[in-house]
C-alpha positions as a Markdown table, in Angstrom:
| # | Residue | x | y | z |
|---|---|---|---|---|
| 1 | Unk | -83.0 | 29.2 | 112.2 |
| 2 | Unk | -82.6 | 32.7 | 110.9 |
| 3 | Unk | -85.4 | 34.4 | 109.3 |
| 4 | Unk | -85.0 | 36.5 | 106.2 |
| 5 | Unk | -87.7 | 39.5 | 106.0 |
| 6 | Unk | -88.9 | 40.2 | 102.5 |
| 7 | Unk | -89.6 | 44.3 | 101.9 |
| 8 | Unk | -93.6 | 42.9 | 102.3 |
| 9 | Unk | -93.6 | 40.9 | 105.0 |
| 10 | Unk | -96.4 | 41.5 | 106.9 |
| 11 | Unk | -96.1 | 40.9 | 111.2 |
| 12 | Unk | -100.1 | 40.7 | 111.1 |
| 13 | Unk | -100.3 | 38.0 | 108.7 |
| 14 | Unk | -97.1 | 36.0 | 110.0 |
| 15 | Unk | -99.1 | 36.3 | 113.9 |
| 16 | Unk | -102.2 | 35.3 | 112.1 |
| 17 | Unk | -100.3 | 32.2 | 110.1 |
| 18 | Unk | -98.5 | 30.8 | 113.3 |
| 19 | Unk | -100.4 | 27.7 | 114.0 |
| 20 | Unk | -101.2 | 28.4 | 117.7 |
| 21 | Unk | -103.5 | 31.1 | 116.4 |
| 22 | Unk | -105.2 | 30.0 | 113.4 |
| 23 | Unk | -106.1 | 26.8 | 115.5 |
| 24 | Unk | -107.1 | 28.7 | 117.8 |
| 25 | Unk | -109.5 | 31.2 | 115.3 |
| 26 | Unk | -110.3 | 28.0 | 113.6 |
| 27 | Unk | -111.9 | 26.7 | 117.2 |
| 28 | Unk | -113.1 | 30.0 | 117.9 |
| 29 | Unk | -115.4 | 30.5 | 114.3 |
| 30 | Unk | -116.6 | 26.6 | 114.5 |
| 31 | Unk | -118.2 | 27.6 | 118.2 |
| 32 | Unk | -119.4 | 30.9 | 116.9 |
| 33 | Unk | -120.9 | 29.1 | 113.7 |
| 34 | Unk | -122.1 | 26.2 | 116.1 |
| 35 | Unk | -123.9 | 28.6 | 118.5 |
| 36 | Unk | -125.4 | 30.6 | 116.0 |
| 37 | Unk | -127.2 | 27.4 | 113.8 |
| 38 | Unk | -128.1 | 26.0 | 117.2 |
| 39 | Unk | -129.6 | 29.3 | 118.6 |
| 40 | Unk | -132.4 | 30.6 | 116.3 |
| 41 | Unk | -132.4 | 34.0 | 118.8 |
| 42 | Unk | -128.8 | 34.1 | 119.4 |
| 43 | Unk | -128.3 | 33.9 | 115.2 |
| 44 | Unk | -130.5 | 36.7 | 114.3 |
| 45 | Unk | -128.8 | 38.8 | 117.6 |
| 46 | Unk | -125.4 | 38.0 | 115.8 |
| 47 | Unk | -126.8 | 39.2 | 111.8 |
| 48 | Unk | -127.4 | 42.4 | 113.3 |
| 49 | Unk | -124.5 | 42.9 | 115.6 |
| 50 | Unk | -122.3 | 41.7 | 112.0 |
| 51 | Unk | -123.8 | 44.0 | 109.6 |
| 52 | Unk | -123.6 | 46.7 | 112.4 |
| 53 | Unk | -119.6 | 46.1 | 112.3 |
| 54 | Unk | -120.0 | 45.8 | 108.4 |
| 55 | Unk | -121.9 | 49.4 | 108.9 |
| 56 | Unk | -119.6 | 51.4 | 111.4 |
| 57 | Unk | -116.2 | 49.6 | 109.7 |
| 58 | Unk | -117.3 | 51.3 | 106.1 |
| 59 | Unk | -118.3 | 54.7 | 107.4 |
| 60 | Unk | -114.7 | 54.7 | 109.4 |
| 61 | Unk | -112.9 | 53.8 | 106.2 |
| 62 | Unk | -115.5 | 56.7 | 104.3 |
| 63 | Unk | -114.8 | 59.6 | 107.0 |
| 64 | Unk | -110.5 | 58.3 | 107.5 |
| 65 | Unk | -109.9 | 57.8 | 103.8 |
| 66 | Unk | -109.0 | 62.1 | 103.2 |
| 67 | Unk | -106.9 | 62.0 | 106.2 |
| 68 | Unk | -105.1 | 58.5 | 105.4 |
| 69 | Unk | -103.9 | 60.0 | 101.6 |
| 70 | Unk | -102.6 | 63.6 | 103.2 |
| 71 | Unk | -100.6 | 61.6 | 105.8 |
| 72 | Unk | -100.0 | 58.4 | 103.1 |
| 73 | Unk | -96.1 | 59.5 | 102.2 |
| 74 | Unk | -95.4 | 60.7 | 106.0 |
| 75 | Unk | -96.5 | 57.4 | 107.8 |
| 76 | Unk | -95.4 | 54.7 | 105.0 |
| 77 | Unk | -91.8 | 55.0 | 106.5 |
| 78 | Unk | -93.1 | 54.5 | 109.7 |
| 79 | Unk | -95.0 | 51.9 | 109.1 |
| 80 | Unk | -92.5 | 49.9 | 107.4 |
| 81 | Unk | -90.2 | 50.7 | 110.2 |
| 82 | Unk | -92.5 | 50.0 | 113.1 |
| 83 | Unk | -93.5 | 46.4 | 111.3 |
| 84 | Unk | -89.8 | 45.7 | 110.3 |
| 85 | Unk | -89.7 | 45.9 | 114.4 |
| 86 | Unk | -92.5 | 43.9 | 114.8 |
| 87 | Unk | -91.1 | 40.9 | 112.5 |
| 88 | Unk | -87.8 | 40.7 | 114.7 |
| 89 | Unk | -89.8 | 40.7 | 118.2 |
| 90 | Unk | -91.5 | 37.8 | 116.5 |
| 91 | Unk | -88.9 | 36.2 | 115.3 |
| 92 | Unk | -87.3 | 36.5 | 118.8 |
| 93 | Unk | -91.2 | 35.4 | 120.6 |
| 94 | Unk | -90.7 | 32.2 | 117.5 |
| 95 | Unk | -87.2 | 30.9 | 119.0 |
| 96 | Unk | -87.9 | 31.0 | 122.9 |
| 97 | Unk | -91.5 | 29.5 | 122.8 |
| 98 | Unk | -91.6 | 26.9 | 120.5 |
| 99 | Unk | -95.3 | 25.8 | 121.5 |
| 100 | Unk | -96.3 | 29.1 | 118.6 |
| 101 | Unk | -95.4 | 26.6 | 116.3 |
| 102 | Unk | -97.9 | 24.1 | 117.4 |
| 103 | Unk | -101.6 | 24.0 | 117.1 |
| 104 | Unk | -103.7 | 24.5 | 120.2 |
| 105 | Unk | -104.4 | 20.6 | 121.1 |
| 106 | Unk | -101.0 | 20.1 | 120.8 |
């Protein structure tokens, strides 16, 4: 079947929807949250490592975010172009392996 791309179709969220990989996250956040109520030490290792990310992901956004609206109107084109790209290498990656379209187990 033949996809149709709306102007906000996203290739990021459409790899993060095919059910190969959010069975696969799914497993992947149940063993995290497993290990982490089953580990008092590894738990309070993993708080700090998260709000660490939380930390260093907000002062990237804070020290980008003059850059990112001077070079907003110069990249949107590309960006739409590169992900239009994206969408029909995935649609391409959807009809040759059909085991995307199946969850991990299966």
């Amino acid at each position: 079947p033949i996809r149709t791309h709306h102007a906000q179709e996203n290739v990021l969220q459409r790899v993060l929807q095919l059910p190969v990989v959010s069975s696969t996250c799914q497993t992947l956040q149940r063993k995290y949250s497993s290990t982490k109520e089953s580990h008092p030490l590894m738990a309070s290792v993993c708080e700090v490592y998260e709000r660490g990310v939380q930390g260093a992901g907000a002062l990237a956004m804070w020290g980008m975010e003059p850059v990112v609206r001077r070079l907003e109107p110069q990249c949107e084109s590309a960006v739409a172009v590169a992900n239009n790209l994206a969408c029909r290498g995935l649609d391409h990656l959807e009809e040759k392996i059909p085991a995307l379209q199946y969850p991990v187990d299966k």
